[in-house]
C-alpha positions in Angstrom: -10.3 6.5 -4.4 -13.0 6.6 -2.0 -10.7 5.7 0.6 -8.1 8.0 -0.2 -10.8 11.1 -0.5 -11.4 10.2 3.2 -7.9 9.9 4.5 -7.4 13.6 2.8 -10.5 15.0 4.5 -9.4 13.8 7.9 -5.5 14.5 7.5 -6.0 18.2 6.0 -9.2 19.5 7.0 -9.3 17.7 10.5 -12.5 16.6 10.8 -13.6 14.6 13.9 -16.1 12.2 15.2 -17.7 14.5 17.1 -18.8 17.2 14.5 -22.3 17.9 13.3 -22.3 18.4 9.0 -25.1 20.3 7.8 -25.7 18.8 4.4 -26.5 20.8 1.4 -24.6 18.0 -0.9 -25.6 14.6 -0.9 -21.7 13.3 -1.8 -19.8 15.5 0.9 -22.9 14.1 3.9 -21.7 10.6 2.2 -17.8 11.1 2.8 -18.3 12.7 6.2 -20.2 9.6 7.4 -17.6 8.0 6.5 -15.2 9.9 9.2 -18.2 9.3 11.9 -19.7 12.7 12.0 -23.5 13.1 12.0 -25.3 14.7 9.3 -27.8 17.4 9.3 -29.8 17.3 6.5 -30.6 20.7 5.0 -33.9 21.9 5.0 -34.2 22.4 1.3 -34.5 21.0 -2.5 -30.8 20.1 -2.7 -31.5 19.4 -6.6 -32.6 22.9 -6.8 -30.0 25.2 -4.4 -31.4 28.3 -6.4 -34.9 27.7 -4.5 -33.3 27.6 -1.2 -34.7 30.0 1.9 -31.5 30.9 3.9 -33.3 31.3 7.4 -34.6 27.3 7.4 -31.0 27.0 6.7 -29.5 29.4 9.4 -32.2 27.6 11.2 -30.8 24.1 10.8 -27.8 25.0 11.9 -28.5 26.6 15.1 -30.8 24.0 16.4 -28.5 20.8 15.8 -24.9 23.5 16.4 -24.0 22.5 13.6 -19.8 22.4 13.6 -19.3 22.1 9.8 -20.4 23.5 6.1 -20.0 22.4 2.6 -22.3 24.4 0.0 -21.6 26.0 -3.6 -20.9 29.9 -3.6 -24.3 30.5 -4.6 -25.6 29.0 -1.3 -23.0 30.9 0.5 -24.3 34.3 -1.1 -27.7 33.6 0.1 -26.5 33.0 3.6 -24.5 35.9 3.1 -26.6 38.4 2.4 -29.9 37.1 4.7 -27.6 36.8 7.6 -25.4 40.2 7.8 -28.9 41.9 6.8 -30.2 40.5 10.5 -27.1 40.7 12.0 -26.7 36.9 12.5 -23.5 35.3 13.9 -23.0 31.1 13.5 -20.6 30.4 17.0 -21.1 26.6 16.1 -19.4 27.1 13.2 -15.7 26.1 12.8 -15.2 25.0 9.1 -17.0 25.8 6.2 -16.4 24.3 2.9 -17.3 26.0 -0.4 -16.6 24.9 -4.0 -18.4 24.4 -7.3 -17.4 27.6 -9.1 -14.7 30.6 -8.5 -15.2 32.2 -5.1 -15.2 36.2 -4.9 -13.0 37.4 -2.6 -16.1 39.9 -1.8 -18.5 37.1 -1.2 -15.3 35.7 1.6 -15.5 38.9 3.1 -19.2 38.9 3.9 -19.7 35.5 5.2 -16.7 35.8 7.8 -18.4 38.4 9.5 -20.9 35.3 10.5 -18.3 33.2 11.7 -16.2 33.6 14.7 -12.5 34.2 14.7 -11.1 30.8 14.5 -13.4 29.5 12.0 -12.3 29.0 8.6 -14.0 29.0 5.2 -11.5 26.7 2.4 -12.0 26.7 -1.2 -10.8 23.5 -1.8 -10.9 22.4 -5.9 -11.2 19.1 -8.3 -13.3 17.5 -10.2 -15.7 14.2 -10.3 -12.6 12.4 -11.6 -10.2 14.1 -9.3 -11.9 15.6 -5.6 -9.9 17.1 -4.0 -6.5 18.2 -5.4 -6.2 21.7 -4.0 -7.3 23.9 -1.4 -6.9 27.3 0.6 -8.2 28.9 3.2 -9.8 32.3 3.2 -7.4 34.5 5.4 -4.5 33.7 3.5 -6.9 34.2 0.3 -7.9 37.5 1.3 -4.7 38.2 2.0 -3.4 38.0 -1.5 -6.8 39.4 -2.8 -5.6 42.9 -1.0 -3.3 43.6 -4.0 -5.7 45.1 -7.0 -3.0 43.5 -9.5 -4.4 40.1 -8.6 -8.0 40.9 -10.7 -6.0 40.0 -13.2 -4.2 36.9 -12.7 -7.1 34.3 -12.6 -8.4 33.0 -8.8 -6.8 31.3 -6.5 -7.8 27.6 -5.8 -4.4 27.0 -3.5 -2.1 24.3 -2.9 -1.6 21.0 -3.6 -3.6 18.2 -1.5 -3.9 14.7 -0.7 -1.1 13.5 -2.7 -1.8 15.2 -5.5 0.5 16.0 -8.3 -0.3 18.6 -10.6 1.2 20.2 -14.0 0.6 22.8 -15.7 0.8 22.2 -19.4 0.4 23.3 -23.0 -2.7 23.9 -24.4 -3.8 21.2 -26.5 -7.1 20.3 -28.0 -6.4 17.4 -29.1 -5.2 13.6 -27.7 -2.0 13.7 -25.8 -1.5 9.4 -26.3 1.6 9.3 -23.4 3.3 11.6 -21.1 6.3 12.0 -23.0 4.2 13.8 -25.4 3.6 16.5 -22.4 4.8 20.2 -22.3 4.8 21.1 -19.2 4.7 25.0 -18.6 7.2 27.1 -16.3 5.7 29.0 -13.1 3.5 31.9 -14.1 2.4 30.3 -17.6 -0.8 29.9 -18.2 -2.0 26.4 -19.7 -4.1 23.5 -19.1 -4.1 21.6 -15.5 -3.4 17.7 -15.4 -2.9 15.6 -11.9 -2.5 12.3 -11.0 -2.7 10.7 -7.0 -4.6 8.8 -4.8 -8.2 10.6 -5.2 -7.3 10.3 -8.9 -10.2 7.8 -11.3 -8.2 5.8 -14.2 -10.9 4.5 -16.2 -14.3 6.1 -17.7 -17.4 3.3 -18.1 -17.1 4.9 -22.3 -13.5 4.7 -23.1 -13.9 6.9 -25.7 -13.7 9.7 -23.4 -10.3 8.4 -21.8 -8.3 8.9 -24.7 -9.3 12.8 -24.6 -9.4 13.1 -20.5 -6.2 10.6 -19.2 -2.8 11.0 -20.1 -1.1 7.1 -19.7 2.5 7.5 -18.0 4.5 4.5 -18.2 7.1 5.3 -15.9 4.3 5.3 -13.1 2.1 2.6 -14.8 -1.0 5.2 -14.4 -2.9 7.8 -16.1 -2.9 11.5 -15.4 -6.4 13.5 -15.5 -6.9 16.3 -17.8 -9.0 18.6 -15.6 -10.0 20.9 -18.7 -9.1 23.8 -16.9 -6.6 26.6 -17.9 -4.7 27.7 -14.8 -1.3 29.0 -13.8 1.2 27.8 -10.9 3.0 30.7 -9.0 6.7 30.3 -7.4 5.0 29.8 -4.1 3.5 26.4 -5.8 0.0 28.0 -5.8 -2.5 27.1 -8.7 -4.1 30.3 -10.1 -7.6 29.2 -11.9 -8.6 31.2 -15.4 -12.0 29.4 -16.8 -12.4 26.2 -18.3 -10.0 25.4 -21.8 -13.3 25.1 -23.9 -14.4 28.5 -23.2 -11.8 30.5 -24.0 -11.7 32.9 -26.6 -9.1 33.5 -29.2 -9.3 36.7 -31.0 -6.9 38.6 -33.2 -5.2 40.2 -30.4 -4.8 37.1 -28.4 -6.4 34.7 -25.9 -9.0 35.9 -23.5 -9.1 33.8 -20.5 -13.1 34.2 -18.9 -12.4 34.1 -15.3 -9.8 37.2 -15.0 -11.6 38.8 -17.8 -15.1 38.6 -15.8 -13.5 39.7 -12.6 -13.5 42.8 -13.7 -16.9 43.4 -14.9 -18.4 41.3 -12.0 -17.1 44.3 -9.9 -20.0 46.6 -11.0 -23.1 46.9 -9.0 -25.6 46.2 -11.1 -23.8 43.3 -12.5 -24.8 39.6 -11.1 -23.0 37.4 -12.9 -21.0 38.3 -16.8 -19.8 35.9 -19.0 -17.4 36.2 -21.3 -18.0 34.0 -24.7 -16.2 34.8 -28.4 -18.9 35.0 -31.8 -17.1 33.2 -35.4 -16.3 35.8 -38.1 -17.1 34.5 -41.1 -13.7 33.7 -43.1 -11.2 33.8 -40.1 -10.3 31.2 -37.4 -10.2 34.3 -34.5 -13.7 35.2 -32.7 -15.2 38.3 -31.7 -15.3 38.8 -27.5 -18.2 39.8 -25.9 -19.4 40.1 -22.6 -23.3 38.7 -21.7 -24.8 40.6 -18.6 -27.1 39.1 -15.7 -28.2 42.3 -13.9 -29.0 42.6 -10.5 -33.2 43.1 -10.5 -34.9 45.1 -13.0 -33.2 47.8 -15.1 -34.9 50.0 -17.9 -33.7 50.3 -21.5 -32.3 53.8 -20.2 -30.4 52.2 -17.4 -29.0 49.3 -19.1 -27.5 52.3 -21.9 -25.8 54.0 -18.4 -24.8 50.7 -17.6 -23.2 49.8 -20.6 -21.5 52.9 -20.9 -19.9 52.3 -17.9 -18.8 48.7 -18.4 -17.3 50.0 -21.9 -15.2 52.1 -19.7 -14.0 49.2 -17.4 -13.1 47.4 -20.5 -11.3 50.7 -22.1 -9.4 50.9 -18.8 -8.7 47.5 -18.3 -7.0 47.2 -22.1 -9.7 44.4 -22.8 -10.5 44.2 -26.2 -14.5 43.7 -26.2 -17.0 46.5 -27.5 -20.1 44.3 -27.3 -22.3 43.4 -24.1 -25.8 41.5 -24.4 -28.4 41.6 -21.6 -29.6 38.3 -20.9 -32.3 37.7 -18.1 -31.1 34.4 -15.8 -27.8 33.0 -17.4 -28.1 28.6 -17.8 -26.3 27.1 -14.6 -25.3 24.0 -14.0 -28.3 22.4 -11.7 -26.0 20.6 -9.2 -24.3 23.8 -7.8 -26.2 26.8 -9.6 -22.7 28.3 -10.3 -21.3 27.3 -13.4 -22.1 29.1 -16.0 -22.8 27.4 -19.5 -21.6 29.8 -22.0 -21.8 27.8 -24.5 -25.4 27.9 -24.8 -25.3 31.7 -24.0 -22.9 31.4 -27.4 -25.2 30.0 -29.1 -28.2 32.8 -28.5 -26.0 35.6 -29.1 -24.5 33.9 -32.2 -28.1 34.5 -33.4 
Protein backbone atom coordinates (compact mmCIF):
# COMPACT_ATOMS: atom_id res chain seq x y z
CA UNK A 1 0.00 0.00 0.00
CA UNK A 2 2.83 2.10 0.90
CA UNK A 3 4.30 1.49 -2.26
CA UNK A 4 1.47 2.06 -4.36
CA UNK A 5 0.57 5.61 -2.30
CA UNK A 6 4.04 6.64 -3.68
CA UNK A 7 3.85 5.51 -7.24
CA UNK A 8 0.29 7.57 -7.25
CA UNK A 9 1.99 10.66 -5.80
CA UNK A 10 4.66 10.69 -8.37
CA UNK A 11 2.52 9.53 -11.49
CA UNK A 12 -0.44 12.14 -10.72
CA UNK A 13 0.83 14.89 -8.79
CA UNK A 14 4.45 14.87 -10.30
CA UNK A 15 6.50 15.40 -7.66
CA UNK A 16 10.32 15.44 -8.13
CA UNK A 17 13.55 14.99 -6.43
CA UNK A 18 14.35 18.38 -6.44
CA UNK A 19 11.28 19.95 -4.47
CA UNK A 20 11.36 21.42 -1.07
CA UNK A 21 7.94 20.05 1.14
CA UNK A 22 7.05 22.19 3.94
CA UNK A 23 5.60 19.83 6.45
CA UNK A 24 2.61 20.53 8.40
CA UNK A 25 1.73 16.51 8.49
CA UNK A 26 3.97 14.12 9.77
CA UNK A 27 2.50 11.15 7.15
CA UNK A 28 2.58 13.32 3.88
CA UNK A 29 6.77 14.63 4.98
CA UNK A 30 6.98 10.57 5.36
CA UNK A 31 5.70 9.69 1.80
CA UNK A 32 7.51 12.66 0.16
CA UNK A 33 10.86 11.29 1.45
CA UNK A 34 10.13 8.60 0.04
CA UNK A 35 10.12 10.30 -3.67
CA UNK A 36 13.52 12.17 -2.57
CA UNK A 37 12.36 15.55 -1.80
CA UNK A 38 13.57 17.41 1.32
CA UNK A 39 11.32 18.34 4.08
CA UNK A 40 10.79 21.49 5.76
CA UNK A 41 9.58 21.11 8.93
CA UNK A 42 6.86 23.55 9.91
CA UNK A 43 7.45 25.88 12.55
CA UNK A 44 4.57 24.83 14.72
CA UNK A 45 2.62 22.27 17.19
CA UNK A 46 1.62 20.00 14.25
CA UNK A 47 -0.59 18.09 17.11
CA UNK A 48 -2.30 21.30 17.59
CA UNK A 49 -2.75 23.17 13.87
CA UNK A 50 -5.42 25.43 15.64
CA UNK A 51 -2.36 27.14 17.66
CA UNK A 52 -0.49 27.81 14.58
CA UNK A 53 0.98 31.51 13.74
CA UNK A 54 0.69 31.86 9.92
CA UNK A 55 3.77 34.36 9.50
CA UNK A 56 6.47 31.59 11.06
CA UNK A 57 4.82 29.58 8.45
CA UNK A 58 4.84 32.07 5.53
CA UNK A 59 8.21 32.41 7.02
CA UNK A 60 9.34 28.85 6.54
CA UNK A 61 8.51 28.84 3.37
CA UNK A 62 10.22 31.68 1.97
CA UNK A 63 13.57 31.08 3.56
CA UNK A 64 13.99 27.30 2.35
CA UNK A 65 11.60 28.27 -1.31
CA UNK A 66 9.63 25.93 -0.42
CA UNK A 67 8.19 24.19 -3.93
CA UNK A 68 5.27 22.24 -2.23
CA UNK A 69 2.22 22.31 0.45
CA UNK A 70 0.07 19.75 2.17
CA UNK A 71 -2.05 21.27 5.20
CA UNK A 72 -5.86 20.79 6.32
CA UNK A 73 -8.30 23.71 5.17
CA UNK A 74 -8.09 25.14 8.45
CA UNK A 75 -4.29 25.82 8.01
CA UNK A 76 -5.03 27.03 4.67
CA UNK A 77 -7.61 29.72 6.10
CA UNK A 78 -5.00 31.02 8.39
CA UNK A 79 -2.53 31.49 5.60
CA UNK A 80 -5.27 32.80 3.76
CA UNK A 81 -6.35 35.44 5.57
CA UNK A 82 -2.73 36.68 7.24
CA UNK A 83 -1.26 36.68 3.85
CA UNK A 84 -3.92 38.68 1.45
CA UNK A 85 -4.22 41.00 4.71
CA UNK A 86 -0.22 41.93 3.94
CA UNK A 87 -0.38 41.46 0.52
CA UNK A 88 1.93 38.36 0.44
CA UNK A 89 2.64 36.38 -2.71
CA UNK A 90 4.46 32.57 -2.38
CA UNK A 91 6.50 32.52 -6.09
CA UNK A 92 8.12 29.20 -4.72
CA UNK A 93 5.07 27.71 -4.64
CA UNK A 94 3.91 25.32 -7.38
CA UNK A 95 1.66 22.68 -5.67
CA UNK A 96 -0.28 22.85 -2.79
CA UNK A 97 -2.16 20.03 -1.26
CA UNK A 98 -5.13 20.40 0.97
CA UNK A 99 -7.39 17.76 2.53
CA UNK A 100 -8.98 16.71 5.83
CA UNK A 101 -12.39 18.20 5.51
CA UNK A 102 -14.66 19.85 2.56
CA UNK A 103 -12.87 22.75 0.98
CA UNK A 104 -14.96 26.08 0.30
CA UNK A 105 -14.78 27.18 -3.00
CA UNK A 106 -14.39 30.79 -1.14
CA UNK A 107 -11.38 29.67 0.94
CA UNK A 108 -9.80 28.38 -3.01
CA UNK A 109 -10.39 31.75 -4.11
CA UNK A 110 -8.38 33.50 -1.48
CA UNK A 111 -5.34 31.44 -1.29
CA UNK A 112 -4.78 31.56 -5.21
CA UNK A 113 -4.36 35.09 -5.04
CA UNK A 114 -0.92 34.00 -3.05
CA UNK A 115 0.17 31.73 -5.62
CA UNK A 116 1.35 32.36 -9.04
CA UNK A 117 -0.36 31.44 -12.20
CA UNK A 118 0.82 28.03 -12.74
CA UNK A 119 0.59 26.80 -9.39
CA UNK A 120 -2.03 24.60 -8.36
CA UNK A 121 -3.89 23.85 -5.16
CA UNK A 122 -5.65 19.82 -5.37
CA UNK A 123 -8.14 18.55 -3.06
CA UNK A 124 -7.27 15.24 -3.34
CA UNK A 125 -9.68 12.60 -0.88
CA UNK A 126 -9.49 9.12 1.07
CA UNK A 127 -9.21 7.80 4.08
CA UNK A 128 -6.53 6.07 6.62
CA UNK A 129 -7.68 2.78 5.00
CA UNK A 130 -7.84 4.18 1.52
CA UNK A 131 -5.25 7.63 0.72
CA UNK A 132 -5.73 8.70 -2.01
CA UNK A 133 -8.64 7.70 -4.27
CA UNK A 134 -9.63 10.99 -5.76
CA UNK A 135 -8.54 14.36 -6.52
CA UNK A 136 -9.15 17.69 -8.38
CA UNK A 137 -7.64 20.63 -8.89
CA UNK A 138 -8.88 24.08 -8.01
CA UNK A 139 -9.35 25.81 -11.51
CA UNK A 140 -11.43 23.21 -12.82
CA UNK A 141 -13.18 23.30 -9.13
CA UNK A 142 -13.94 26.83 -9.29
CA UNK A 143 -14.99 26.45 -12.44
CA UNK A 144 -17.94 24.25 -11.61
CA UNK A 145 -18.38 26.25 -8.27
CA UNK A 146 -19.51 29.40 -10.69
CA UNK A 147 -22.91 27.82 -11.13
CA UNK A 148 -25.05 28.75 -7.77
CA UNK A 149 -27.08 25.31 -8.43
CA UNK A 150 -23.96 23.51 -7.26
CA UNK A 151 -24.57 24.73 -3.27
CA UNK A 152 -26.69 22.12 -3.46
CA UNK A 153 -25.31 19.14 -4.77
CA UNK A 154 -22.70 18.18 -2.14
CA UNK A 155 -18.60 19.17 -2.88
CA UNK A 156 -16.60 18.06 -5.25
CA UNK A 157 -13.67 15.76 -4.24
CA UNK A 158 -12.86 14.84 -8.20
CA UNK A 159 -11.90 11.98 -10.05
CA UNK A 160 -10.76 8.80 -9.65
CA UNK A 161 -6.87 8.11 -8.78
CA UNK A 162 -4.20 5.68 -8.41
CA UNK A 163 -6.12 2.82 -9.62
CA UNK A 164 -8.82 3.29 -7.66
CA UNK A 165 -12.27 1.87 -8.27
CA UNK A 166 -15.11 3.39 -6.65
CA UNK A 167 -19.11 2.74 -6.34
CA UNK A 168 -21.52 4.41 -5.30
CA UNK A 169 -24.00 2.30 -3.45
CA UNK A 170 -27.11 1.90 -1.35
CA UNK A 171 -27.25 3.00 1.92
CA UNK A 172 -26.89 0.37 4.34
CA UNK A 173 -26.28 0.35 8.05
CA UNK A 174 -25.75 -2.73 8.44
CA UNK A 175 -23.03 -5.77 7.21
CA UNK A 176 -22.95 -6.25 3.52
CA UNK A 177 -21.16 -10.12 3.93
CA UNK A 178 -20.10 -10.24 -0.13
CA UNK A 179 -20.35 -8.10 -3.12
CA UNK A 180 -23.14 -9.71 -4.62
CA UNK A 181 -25.10 -8.41 -1.88
CA UNK A 182 -24.09 -4.76 -3.37
CA UNK A 183 -26.57 -2.11 -4.92
CA UNK A 184 -24.78 -0.10 -6.71
CA UNK A 185 -26.45 3.36 -7.50
CA UNK A 186 -26.93 5.07 -11.07
CA UNK A 187 -25.01 8.48 -11.78
CA UNK A 188 -26.52 11.33 -9.82
CA UNK A 189 -27.83 9.05 -6.81
CA UNK A 190 -26.76 9.73 -3.73
CA UNK A 191 -25.52 6.72 -1.45
CA UNK A 192 -22.60 5.47 0.33
CA UNK A 193 -18.88 5.40 -1.29
CA UNK A 194 -16.92 1.92 -1.37
CA UNK A 195 -13.39 1.40 -3.38
CA UNK A 196 -10.98 -1.06 -3.77
CA UNK A 197 -7.16 -0.63 -5.50
CA UNK A 198 -3.74 -0.54 -4.83
CA UNK A 199 -3.66 2.21 -1.95
CA UNK A 200 -6.55 0.03 -0.61
CA UNK A 201 -5.83 -1.78 3.45
CA UNK A 202 -7.64 -5.46 3.54
CA UNK A 203 -7.32 -6.24 7.05
CA UNK A 204 -8.09 -4.23 10.47
CA UNK A 205 -5.61 -5.46 13.64
CA UNK A 206 -9.70 -5.97 15.48
CA UNK A 207 -11.52 -7.85 12.89
CA UNK A 208 -14.52 -7.03 14.30
CA UNK A 209 -14.43 -3.86 12.50
CA UNK A 210 -13.82 -5.58 9.03
CA UNK A 211 -17.06 -7.19 8.88
CA UNK A 212 -18.71 -3.54 9.11
CA UNK A 213 -15.83 -1.50 6.92
CA UNK A 214 -14.72 -4.30 3.92
CA UNK A 215 -16.96 -5.77 1.50
CA UNK A 216 -15.14 -9.45 0.42
CA UNK A 217 -15.43 -9.87 -3.56
CA UNK A 218 -14.74 -13.17 -4.69
CA UNK A 219 -14.48 -12.66 -8.22
CA UNK A 220 -11.36 -10.37 -7.40
CA UNK A 221 -10.25 -12.36 -4.24
CA UNK A 222 -10.16 -8.85 -2.23
CA UNK A 223 -12.12 -6.71 -0.15
CA UNK A 224 -13.64 -3.35 -1.00
CA UNK A 225 -13.56 -0.39 1.74
CA UNK A 226 -16.62 1.14 2.96
CA UNK A 227 -15.47 4.84 3.24
CA UNK A 228 -18.59 5.79 5.42
CA UNK A 229 -19.26 8.62 3.34
CA UNK A 230 -22.51 9.44 1.39
CA UNK A 231 -21.61 10.87 -2.02
CA UNK A 232 -22.88 11.00 -5.54
CA UNK A 233 -20.97 10.19 -9.01
CA UNK A 234 -21.91 12.69 -11.89
CA UNK A 235 -21.85 11.52 -15.81
CA UNK A 236 -18.53 13.11 -16.12
CA UNK A 237 -17.36 10.27 -13.52
CA UNK A 238 -16.85 12.97 -10.83
CA UNK A 239 -17.57 12.05 -7.05
CA UNK A 240 -19.71 14.71 -5.35
CA UNK A 241 -19.16 14.43 -1.38
CA UNK A 242 -22.46 15.10 1.05
CA UNK A 243 -21.15 14.36 4.91
CA UNK A 244 -20.40 11.28 6.48
CA UNK A 245 -23.40 8.25 6.46
CA UNK A 246 -23.56 8.48 10.40
CA UNK A 247 -24.51 12.00 10.49
CA UNK A 248 -27.18 12.25 8.39
CA UNK A 249 -30.46 13.15 9.40
CA UNK A 250 -33.70 11.49 8.59
CA UNK A 251 -36.76 13.45 9.23
CA UNK A 252 -40.31 13.17 8.20
CA UNK A 253 -39.83 14.95 5.01
CA UNK A 254 -36.81 13.01 4.05
CA UNK A 255 -33.03 12.74 4.39
CA UNK A 256 -30.91 15.78 5.15
CA UNK A 257 -27.48 15.33 3.82
CA UNK A 258 -25.00 17.85 6.34
CA UNK A 259 -22.53 19.02 3.77
CA UNK A 260 -24.97 20.64 1.06
CA UNK A 261 -27.29 21.50 3.88
CA UNK A 262 -24.33 23.51 5.67
CA UNK A 263 -23.22 25.20 2.52
CA UNK A 264 -25.75 27.26 2.64
CA UNK A 265 -25.64 28.65 6.08
CA UNK A 266 -21.84 28.66 6.03
CA UNK A 267 -22.41 31.45 3.50
CA UNK A 268 -23.35 34.02 6.18
CA UNK A 269 -20.87 36.37 7.63
CA UNK A 270 -21.09 35.92 10.93
CA UNK A 271 -21.20 32.21 10.54
CA UNK A 272 -17.67 30.17 11.16
CA UNK A 273 -18.52 26.86 10.89
CA UNK A 274 -22.64 25.25 11.18
CA UNK A 275 -23.42 21.88 11.68
CA UNK A 276 -26.19 20.25 10.84
CA UNK A 277 -27.29 17.26 13.52
CA UNK A 278 -31.14 15.69 13.88
CA UNK A 279 -32.67 15.57 17.94
CA UNK A 280 -35.06 11.89 18.57
CA UNK A 281 -38.78 12.58 19.06
CA UNK A 282 -39.96 10.57 21.45
CA UNK A 283 -42.31 7.73 19.83
CA UNK A 284 -41.11 8.07 16.10
CA UNK A 285 -38.06 6.68 14.30
CA UNK A 286 -37.70 10.36 12.20
CA UNK A 287 -35.47 13.22 14.02
CA UNK A 288 -35.92 16.83 14.38
CA UNK A 289 -33.02 18.98 12.15
CA UNK A 290 -31.30 21.64 13.54
CA UNK A 291 -28.55 23.69 12.78
CA UNK A 292 -25.62 24.53 15.67
CA UNK A 293 -23.83 27.93 14.96
CA UNK A 294 -19.92 28.77 15.58
CA UNK A 295 -20.00 32.62 15.10
CA UNK A 296 -17.36 34.47 13.92
CA UNK A 297 -16.06 36.64 17.39
CA UNK A 298 -18.30 37.86 19.81
CA UNK A 299 -21.97 38.60 19.19
CA UNK A 300 -24.60 39.92 21.82
CA UNK A 301 -27.95 38.25 22.63
CA UNK A 302 -29.45 41.01 20.35
CA UNK A 303 -27.20 40.11 17.50
CA UNK A 304 -27.43 36.53 17.59
CA UNK A 305 -31.73 37.15 17.43
CA UNK A 306 -30.77 39.36 13.95
CA UNK A 307 -28.72 36.61 13.16
CA UNK A 308 -31.07 33.99 13.53
CA UNK A 309 -33.59 35.77 11.86
CA UNK A 310 -31.68 35.86 8.92
CA UNK A 311 -30.50 32.20 8.80
CA UNK A 312 -34.33 31.31 9.24
CA UNK A 313 -34.69 33.12 6.07
CA UNK A 314 -31.84 31.15 4.17
CA UNK A 315 -33.48 28.03 5.36
CA UNK A 316 -37.20 29.34 4.27
CA UNK A 317 -35.61 30.15 0.84
CA UNK A 318 -33.57 27.25 0.51
CA UNK A 319 -36.89 24.76 1.17
CA UNK A 320 -34.86 23.28 4.15
CA UNK A 321 -36.91 22.08 6.65
CA UNK A 322 -35.07 23.23 10.06
CA UNK A 323 -36.62 25.95 12.43
CA UNK A 324 -34.16 25.50 15.25
CA UNK A 325 -30.44 26.96 15.50
CA UNK A 326 -28.16 26.64 18.82
CA UNK A 327 -25.24 28.94 19.48
CA UNK A 328 -22.40 26.99 20.55
CA UNK A 329 -19.00 28.74 21.46
CA UNK A 330 -15.92 26.42 19.63
CA UNK A 331 -17.54 23.37 17.90
CA UNK A 332 -15.35 19.66 18.97
CA UNK A 333 -12.81 19.09 15.98
CA UNK A 334 -11.03 16.41 15.26
CA UNK A 335 -7.22 17.19 16.74
CA UNK A 336 -5.33 15.87 13.74
CA UNK A 337 -6.72 18.38 11.11
CA UNK A 338 -9.00 20.84 13.24
CA UNK A 339 -11.66 20.42 10.51
CA UNK A 340 -13.89 17.72 11.14
CA UNK A 341 -16.52 18.44 12.99
CA UNK A 342 -17.95 15.90 15.68
CA UNK A 343 -21.56 16.35 15.60
CA UNK A 344 -22.19 13.75 17.43
CA UNK A 345 -21.10 15.22 20.59
CA UNK A 346 -22.73 18.59 19.51
CA UNK A 347 -25.92 16.02 19.37
CA UNK A 348 -25.56 15.05 22.39
CA UNK A 349 -25.50 18.80 24.18
CA UNK A 350 -28.35 20.00 22.27
CA UNK A 351 -30.24 16.74 22.98
CA UNK A 352 -30.13 18.11 26.50
Amino acid sequence: MLHAQIDTLRDHFKYSADEIDCCTFPLIGLLVMCLGLSVVFADMNMTKPAELKPEKLIRNIQNYNCSHLFCSPMVLRKLAEYGNKHKIKLPSIKRVMTAGAAVPAGLLQDFRKMLTDTAEIHTPYGATEALPISDMNDRELLELYSNPKVNNEGVCIGYPIGGADIKIIEINDHEIPAFEKVNELPDNKVGEIIVKGPVVTQEYLGMELLHYSKIWDPKSNIYWHRMGDLARKDDKGRIWFYGRKSQRVQTKDGILYTIPVEAFFNAHPKVCRSALIGIAETGTKFKLPMICIQLEGAVNKNKKRQITQELLEIAKNHDISVKSFLFYKDFPVDPRHNAKIFREKLTKWAQK
